[in-house]
The first five atom37 places (N, CA, C, CB, O) and aatype in JSON, in Angstrom:
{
  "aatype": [20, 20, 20, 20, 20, 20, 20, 20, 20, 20, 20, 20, 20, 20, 20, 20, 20, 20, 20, 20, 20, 20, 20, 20, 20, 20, 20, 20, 20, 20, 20, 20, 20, 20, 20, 20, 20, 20, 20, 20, 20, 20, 20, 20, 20, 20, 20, 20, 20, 20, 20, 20, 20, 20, 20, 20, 20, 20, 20, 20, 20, 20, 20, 20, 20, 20, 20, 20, 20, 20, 20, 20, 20, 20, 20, 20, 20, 20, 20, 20, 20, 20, 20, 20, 20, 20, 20, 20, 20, 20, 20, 20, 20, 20, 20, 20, 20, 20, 20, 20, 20, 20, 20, 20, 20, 20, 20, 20, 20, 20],
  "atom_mask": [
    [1, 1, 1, 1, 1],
    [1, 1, 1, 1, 1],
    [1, 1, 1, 1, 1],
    [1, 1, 1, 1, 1],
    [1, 1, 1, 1, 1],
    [1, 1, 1, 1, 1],
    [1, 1, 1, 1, 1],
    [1, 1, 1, 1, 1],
    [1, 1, 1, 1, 1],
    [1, 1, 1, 1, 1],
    [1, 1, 1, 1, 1],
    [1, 1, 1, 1, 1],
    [1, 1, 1, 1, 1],
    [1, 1, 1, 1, 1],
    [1, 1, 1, 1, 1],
    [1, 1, 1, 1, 1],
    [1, 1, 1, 1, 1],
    [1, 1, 1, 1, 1],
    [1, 1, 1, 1, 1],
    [1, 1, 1, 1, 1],
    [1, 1, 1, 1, 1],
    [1, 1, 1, 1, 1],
    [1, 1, 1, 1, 1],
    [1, 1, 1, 1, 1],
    [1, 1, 1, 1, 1],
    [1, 1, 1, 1, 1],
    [1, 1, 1, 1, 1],
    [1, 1, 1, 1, 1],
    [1, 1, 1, 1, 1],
    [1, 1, 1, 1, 1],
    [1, 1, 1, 1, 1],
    [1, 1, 1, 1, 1],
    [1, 1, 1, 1, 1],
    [1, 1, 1, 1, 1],
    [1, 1, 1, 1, 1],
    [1, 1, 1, 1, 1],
    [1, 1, 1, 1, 1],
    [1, 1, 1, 1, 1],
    [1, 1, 1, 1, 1],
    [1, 1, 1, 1, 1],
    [1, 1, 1, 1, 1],
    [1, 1, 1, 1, 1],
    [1, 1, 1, 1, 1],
    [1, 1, 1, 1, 1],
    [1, 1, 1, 1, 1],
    [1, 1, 1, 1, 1],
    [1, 1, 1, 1, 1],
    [1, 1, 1, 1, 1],
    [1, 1, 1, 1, 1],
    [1, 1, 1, 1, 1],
    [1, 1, 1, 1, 1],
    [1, 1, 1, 1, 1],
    [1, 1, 1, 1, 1],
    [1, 1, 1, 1, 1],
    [1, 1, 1, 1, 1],
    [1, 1, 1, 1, 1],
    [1, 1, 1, 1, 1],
    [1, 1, 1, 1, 1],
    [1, 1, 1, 1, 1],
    [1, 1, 1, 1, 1],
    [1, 1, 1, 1, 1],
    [1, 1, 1, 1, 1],
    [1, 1, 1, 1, 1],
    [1, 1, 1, 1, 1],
    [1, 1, 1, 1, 1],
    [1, 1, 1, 1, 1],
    [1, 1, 1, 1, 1],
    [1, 1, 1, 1, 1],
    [1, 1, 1, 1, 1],
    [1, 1, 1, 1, 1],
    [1, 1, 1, 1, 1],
    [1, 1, 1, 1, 1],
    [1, 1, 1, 1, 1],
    [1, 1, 1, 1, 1],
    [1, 1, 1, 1, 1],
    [1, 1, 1, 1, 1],
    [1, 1, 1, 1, 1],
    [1, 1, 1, 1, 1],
    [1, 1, 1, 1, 1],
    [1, 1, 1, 1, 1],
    [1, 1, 1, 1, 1],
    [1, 1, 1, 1, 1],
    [1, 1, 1, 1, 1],
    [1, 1, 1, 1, 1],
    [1, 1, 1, 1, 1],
    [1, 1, 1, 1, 1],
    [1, 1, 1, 1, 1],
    [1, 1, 1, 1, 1],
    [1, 1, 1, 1, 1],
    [1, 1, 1, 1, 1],
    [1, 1, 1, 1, 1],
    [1, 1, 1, 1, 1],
    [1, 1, 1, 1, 1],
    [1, 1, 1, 1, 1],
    [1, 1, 1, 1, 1],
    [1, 1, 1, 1, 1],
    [1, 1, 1, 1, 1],
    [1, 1, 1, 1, 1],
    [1, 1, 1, 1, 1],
    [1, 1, 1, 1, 1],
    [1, 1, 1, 1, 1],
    [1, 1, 1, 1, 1],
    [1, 1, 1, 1, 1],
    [1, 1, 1, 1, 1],
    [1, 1, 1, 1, 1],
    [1, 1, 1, 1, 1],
    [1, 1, 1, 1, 1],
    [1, 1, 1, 1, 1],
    [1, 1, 1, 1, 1],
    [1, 1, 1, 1, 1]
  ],
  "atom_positions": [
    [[114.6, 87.55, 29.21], [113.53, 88.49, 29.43], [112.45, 87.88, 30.33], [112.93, 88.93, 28.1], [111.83, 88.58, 31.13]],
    [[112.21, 86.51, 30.17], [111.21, 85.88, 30.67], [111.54, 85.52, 32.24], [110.94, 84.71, 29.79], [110.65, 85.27, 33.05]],
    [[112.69, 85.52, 32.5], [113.36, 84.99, 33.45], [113.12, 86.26, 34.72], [114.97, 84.63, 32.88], [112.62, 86.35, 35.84]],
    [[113.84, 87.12, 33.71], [113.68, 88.75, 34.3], [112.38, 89.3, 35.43], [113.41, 89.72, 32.84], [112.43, 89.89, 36.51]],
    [[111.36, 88.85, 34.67], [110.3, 88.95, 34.82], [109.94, 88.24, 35.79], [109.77, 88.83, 33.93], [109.42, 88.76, 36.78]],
    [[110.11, 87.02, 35.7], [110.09, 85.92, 37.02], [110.39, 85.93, 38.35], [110.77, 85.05, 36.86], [109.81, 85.46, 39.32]],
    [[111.77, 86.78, 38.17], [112.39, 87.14, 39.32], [111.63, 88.39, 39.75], [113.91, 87.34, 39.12], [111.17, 88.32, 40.89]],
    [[111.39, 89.56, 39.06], [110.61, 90.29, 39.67], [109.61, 89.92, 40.43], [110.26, 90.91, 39.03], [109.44, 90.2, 41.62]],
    [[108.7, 89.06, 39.45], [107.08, 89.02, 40.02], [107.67, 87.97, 41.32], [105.53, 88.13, 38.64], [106.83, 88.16, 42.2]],
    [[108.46, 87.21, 41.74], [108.73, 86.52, 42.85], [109.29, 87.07, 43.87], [109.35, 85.64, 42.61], [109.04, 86.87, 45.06]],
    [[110.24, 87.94, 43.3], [110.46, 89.34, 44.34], [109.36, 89.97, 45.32], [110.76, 90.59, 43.41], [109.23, 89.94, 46.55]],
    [[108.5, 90.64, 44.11], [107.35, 91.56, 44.73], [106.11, 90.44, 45.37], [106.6, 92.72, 43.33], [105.35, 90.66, 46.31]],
    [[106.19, 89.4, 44.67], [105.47, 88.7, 46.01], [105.84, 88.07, 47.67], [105.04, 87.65, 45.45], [105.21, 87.71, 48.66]],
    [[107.28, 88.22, 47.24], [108.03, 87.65, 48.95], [107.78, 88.96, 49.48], [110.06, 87.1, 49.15], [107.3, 88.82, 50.61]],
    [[107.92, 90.38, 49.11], [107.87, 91.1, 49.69], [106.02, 91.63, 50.55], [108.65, 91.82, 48.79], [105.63, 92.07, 51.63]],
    [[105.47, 91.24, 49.31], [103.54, 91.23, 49.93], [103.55, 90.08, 51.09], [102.04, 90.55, 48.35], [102.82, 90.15, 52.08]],
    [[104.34, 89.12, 50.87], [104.22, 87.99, 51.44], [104.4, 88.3, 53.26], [105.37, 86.99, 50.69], [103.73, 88.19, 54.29]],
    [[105.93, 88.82, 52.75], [106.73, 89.69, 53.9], [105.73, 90.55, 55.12], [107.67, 90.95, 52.97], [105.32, 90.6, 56.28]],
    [[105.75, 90.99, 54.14], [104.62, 92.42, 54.83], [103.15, 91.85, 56.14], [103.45, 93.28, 52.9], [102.88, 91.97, 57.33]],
    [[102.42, 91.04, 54.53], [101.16, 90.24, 55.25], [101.63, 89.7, 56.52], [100.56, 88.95, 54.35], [101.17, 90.18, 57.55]],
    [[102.47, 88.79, 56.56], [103.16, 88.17, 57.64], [103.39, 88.35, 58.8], [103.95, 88.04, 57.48], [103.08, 87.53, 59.67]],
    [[104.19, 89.88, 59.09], [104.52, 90.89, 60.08], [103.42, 91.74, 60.05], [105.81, 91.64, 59.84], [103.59, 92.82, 60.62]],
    [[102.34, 91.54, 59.55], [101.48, 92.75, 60.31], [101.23, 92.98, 61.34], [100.5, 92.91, 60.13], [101.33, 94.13, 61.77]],
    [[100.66, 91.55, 62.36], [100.89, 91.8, 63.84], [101.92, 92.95, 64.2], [101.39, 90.48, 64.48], [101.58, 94.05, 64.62]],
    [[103.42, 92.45, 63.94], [104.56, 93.14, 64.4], [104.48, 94.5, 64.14], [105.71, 92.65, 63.87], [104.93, 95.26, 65.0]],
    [[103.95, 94.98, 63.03], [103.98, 96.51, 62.38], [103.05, 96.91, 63.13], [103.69, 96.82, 60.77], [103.37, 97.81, 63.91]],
    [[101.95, 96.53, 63.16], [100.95, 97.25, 64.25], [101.23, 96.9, 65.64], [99.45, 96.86, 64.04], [101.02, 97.83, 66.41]],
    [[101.64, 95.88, 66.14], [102.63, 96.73, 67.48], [103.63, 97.58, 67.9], [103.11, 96.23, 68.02], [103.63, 98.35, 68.85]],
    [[104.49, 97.35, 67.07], [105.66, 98.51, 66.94], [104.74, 100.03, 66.58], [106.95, 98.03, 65.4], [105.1, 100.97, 67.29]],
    [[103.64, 100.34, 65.59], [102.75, 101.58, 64.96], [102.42, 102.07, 66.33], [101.26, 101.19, 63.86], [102.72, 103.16, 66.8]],
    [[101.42, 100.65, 67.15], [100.82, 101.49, 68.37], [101.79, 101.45, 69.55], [99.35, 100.91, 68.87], [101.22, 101.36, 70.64]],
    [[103.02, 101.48, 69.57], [103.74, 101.71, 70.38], [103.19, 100.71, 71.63], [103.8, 103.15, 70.51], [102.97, 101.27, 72.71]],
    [[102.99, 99.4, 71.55], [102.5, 98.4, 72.48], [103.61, 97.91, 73.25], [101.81, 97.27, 71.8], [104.63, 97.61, 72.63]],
    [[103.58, 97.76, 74.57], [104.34, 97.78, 75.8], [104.99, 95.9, 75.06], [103.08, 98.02, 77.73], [106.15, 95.72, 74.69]],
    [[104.22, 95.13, 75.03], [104.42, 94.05, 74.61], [104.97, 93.32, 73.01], [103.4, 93.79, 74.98], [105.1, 92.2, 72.51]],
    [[105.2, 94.85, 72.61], [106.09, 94.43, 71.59], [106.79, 93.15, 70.89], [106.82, 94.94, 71.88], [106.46, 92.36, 70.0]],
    [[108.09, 93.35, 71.83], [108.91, 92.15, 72.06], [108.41, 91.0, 71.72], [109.27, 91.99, 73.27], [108.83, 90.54, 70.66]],
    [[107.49, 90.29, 72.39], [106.66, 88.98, 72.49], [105.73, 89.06, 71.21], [105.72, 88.87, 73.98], [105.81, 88.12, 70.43]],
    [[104.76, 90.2, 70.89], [103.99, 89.6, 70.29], [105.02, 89.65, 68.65], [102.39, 90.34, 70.5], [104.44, 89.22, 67.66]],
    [[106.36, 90.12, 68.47], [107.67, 89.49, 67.55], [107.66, 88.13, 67.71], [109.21, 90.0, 67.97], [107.03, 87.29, 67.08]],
    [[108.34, 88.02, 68.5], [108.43, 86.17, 68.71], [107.58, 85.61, 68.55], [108.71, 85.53, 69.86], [107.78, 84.46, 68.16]],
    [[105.96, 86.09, 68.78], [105.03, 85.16, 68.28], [104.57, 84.94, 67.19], [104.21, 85.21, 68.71], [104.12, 83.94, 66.63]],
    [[104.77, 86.15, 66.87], [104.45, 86.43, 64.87], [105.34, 85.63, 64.42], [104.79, 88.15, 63.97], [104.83, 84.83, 63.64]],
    [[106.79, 85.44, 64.61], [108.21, 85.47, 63.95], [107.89, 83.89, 64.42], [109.81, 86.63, 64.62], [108.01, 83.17, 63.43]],
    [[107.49, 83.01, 65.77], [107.96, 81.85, 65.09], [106.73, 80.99, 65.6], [109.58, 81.31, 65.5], [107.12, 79.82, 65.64]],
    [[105.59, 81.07, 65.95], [104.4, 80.56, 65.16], [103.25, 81.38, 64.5], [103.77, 79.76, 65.97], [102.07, 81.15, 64.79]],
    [[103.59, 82.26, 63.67], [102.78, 82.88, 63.11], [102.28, 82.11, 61.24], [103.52, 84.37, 63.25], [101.43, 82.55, 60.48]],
    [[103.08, 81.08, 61.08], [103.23, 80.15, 60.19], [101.97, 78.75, 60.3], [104.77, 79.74, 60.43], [101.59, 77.93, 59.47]],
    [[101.57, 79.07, 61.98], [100.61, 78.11, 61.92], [99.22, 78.67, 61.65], [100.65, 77.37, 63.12], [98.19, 78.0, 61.65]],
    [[99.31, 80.16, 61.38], [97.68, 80.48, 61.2], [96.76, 80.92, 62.81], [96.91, 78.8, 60.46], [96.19, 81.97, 63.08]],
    [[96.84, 80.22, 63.28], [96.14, 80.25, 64.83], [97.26, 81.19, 65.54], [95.96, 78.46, 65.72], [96.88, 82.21, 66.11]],
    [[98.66, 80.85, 65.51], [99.74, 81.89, 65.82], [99.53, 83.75, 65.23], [101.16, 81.13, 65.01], [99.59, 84.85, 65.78]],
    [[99.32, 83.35, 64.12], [99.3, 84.91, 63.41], [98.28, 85.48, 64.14], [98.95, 85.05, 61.69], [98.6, 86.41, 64.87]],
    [[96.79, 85.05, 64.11], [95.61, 85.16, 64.57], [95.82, 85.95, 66.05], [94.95, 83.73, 64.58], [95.62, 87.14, 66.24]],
    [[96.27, 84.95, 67.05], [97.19, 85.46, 68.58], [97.79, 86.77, 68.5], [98.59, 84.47, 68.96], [97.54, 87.62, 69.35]],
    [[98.75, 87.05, 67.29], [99.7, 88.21, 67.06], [98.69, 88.98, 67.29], [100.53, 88.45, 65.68], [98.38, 89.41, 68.4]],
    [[98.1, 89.2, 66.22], [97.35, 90.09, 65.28], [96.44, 90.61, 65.95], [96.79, 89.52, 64.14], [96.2, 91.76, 65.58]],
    [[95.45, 90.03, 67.31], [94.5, 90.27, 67.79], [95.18, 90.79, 69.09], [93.56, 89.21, 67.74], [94.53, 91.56, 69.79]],
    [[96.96, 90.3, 69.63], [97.3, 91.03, 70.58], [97.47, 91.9, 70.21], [98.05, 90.8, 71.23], [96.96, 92.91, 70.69]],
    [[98.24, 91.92, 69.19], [98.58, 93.85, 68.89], [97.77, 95.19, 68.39], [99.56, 93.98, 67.82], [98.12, 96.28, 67.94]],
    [[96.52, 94.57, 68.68], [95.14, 95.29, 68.55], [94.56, 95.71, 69.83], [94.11, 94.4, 67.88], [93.83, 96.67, 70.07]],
    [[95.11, 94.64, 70.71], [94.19, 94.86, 72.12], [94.39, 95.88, 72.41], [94.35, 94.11, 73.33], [95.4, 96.34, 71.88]],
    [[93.6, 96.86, 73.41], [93.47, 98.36, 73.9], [94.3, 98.85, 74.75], [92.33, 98.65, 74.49], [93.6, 98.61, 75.74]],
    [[94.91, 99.17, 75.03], [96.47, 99.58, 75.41], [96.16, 100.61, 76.77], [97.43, 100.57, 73.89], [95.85, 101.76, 76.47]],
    [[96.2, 100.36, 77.85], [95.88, 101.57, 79.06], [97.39, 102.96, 78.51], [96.26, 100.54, 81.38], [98.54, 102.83, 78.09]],
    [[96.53, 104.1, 78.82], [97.85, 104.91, 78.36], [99.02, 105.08, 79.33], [97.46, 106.35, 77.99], [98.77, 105.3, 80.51]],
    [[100.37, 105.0, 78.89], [101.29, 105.19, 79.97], [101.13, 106.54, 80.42], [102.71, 104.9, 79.6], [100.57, 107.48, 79.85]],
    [[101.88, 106.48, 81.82], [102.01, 107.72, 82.83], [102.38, 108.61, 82.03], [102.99, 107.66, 84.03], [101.58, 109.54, 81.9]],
    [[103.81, 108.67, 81.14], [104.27, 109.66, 80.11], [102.67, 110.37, 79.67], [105.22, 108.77, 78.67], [102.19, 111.46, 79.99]],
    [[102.24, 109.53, 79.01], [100.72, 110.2, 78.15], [100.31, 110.87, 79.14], [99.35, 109.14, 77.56], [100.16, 112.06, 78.87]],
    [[100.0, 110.53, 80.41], [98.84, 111.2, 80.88], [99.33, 112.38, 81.8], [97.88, 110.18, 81.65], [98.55, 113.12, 82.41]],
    [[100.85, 112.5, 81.85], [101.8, 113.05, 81.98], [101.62, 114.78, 80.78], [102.94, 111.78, 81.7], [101.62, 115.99, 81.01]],
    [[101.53, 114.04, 79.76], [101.58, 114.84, 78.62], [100.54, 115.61, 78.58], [101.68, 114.18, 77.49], [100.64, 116.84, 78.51]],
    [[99.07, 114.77, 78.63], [97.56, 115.39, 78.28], [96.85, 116.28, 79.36], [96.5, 114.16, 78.01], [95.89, 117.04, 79.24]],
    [[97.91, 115.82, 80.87], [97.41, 117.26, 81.76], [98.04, 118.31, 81.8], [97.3, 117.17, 83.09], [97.54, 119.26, 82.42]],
    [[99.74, 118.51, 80.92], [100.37, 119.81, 80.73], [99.5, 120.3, 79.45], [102.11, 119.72, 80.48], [99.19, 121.49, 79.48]],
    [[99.15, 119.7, 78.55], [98.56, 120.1, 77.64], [97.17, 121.06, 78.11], [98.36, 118.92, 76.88], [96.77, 122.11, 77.61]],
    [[96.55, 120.18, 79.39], [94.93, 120.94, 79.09], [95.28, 122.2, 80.61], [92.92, 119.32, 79.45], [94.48, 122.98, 81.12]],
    [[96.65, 121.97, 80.95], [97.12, 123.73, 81.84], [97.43, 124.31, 81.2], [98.18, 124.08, 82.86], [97.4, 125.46, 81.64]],
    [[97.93, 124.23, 79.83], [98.37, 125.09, 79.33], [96.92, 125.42, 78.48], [99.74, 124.76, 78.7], [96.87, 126.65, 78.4]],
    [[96.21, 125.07, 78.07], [95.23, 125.37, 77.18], [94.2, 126.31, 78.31], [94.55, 123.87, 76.42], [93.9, 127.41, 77.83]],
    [[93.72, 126.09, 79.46], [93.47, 126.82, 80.46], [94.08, 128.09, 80.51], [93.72, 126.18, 81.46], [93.52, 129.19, 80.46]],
    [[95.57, 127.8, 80.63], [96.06, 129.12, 80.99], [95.66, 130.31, 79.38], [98.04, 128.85, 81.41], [95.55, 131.53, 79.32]],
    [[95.59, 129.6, 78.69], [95.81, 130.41, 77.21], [93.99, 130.99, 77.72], [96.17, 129.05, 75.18], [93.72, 132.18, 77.9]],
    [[93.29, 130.2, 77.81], [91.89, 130.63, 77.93], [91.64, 132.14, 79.4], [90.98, 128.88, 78.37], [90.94, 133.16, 79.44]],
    [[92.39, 131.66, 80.14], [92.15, 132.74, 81.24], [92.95, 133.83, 81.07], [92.38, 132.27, 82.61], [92.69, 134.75, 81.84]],
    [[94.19, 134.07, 80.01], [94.59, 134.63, 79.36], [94.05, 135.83, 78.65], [94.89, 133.92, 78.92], [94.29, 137.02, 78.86]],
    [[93.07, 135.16, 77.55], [92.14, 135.89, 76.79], [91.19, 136.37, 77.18], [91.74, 135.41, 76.01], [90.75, 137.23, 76.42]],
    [[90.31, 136.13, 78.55], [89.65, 136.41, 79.06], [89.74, 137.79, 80.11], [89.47, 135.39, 79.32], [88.85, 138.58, 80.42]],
    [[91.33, 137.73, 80.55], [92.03, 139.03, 81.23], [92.43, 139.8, 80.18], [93.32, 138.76, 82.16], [92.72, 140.92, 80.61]],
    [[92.64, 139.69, 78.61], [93.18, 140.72, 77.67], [91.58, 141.4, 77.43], [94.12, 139.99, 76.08], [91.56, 142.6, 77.16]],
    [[90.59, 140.86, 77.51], [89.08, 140.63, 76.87], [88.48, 141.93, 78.43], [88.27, 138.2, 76.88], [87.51, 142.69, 78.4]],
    [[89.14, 141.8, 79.17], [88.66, 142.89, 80.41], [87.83, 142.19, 81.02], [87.94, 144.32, 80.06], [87.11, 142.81, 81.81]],
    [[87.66, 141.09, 80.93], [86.34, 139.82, 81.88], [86.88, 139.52, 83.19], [86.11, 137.95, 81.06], [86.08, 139.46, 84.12]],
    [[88.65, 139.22, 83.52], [88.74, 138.95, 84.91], [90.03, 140.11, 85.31], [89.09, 137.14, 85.22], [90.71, 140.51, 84.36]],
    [[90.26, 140.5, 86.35], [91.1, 141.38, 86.52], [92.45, 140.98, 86.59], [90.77, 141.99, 87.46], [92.72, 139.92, 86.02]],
    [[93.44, 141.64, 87.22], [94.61, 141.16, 87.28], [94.54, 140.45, 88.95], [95.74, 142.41, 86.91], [95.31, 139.5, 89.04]],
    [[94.21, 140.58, 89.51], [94.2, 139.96, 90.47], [93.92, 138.29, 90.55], [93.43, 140.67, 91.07], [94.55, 137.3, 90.92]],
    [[92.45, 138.64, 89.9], [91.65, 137.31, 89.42], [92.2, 136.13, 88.73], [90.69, 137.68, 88.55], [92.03, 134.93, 88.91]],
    [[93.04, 136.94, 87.7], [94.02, 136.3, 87.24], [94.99, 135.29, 87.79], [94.52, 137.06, 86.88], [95.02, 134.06, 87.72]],
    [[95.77, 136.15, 88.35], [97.29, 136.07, 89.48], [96.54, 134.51, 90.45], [97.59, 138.22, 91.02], [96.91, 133.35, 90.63]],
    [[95.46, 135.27, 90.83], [94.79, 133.37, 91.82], [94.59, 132.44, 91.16], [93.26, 133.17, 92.6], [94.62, 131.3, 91.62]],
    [[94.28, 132.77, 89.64], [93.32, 131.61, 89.15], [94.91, 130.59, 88.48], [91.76, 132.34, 87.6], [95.06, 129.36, 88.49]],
    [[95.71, 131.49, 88.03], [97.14, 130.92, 87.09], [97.87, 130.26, 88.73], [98.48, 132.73, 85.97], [98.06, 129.05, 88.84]],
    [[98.13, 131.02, 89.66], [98.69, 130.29, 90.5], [97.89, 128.78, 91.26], [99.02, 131.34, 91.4], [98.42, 128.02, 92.07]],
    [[96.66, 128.7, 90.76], [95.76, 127.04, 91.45], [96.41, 126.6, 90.27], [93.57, 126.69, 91.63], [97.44, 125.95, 90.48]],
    [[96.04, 126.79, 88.86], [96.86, 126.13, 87.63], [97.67, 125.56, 88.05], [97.46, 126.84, 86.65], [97.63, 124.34, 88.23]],
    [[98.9, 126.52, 88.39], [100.05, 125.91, 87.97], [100.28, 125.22, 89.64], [101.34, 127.13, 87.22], [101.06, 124.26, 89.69]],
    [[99.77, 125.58, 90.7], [99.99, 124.71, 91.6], [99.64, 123.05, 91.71], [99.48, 125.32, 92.46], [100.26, 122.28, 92.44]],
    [[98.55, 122.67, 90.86], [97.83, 121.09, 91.13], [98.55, 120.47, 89.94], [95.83, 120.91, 90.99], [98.38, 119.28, 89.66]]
  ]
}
């Protein structure tokens, strides 16, 4: 019974242990960091010296410029949120159909 117990509580601490360890790694892999890869290897094999983990931990924090994809993403997002707005504004009787037809075709042209 005592033994039982032993093995658990040594279990669930390799696993806290585990965890603490790779945090660098989890929060690079979380923020999807270009540098991934490396700041693994740095966690994974001097992250044991303390000053290593420290390196990880503070790279995989650093501020990340957004990739092209993102910014890719956040200007279909704000044409389409435009278009929804000039939308409501032609159901609303504020711009005509014409007004419209110019304003959706600069949209979707730039």
């Amino acid at each position: 019974m005592q033994t039982e117990q032993n093995i658990i509580h040594a279990l669930f601490g390799f696993l806290v242990f585990t965890l603490f360890y790779f945090a660098p790694t989890l929060n690079a892999r979380n923020r999807e960091h270009p540098h991934y890869p490396v700041i693994f290897l740095v966690n994974l094999l001097s992250g044991w010296t303390i000053i290593g983990w420290f390196v990880a931990i503070i790279w995989s924090c650093a501020s990340i410029k957004p990739s092209r994809t993102t910014q890719a993403r956040d200007s279909a997002c704000m044409k389409y949120s435009q278009l929804e707005r000039l939308a409501s504004l032609k159901e609303r009787g504020l711009v005509t159909d014409e007004e419209f037809e110019i304003e959706k075709n600069k949209l979707l042209s730039t």
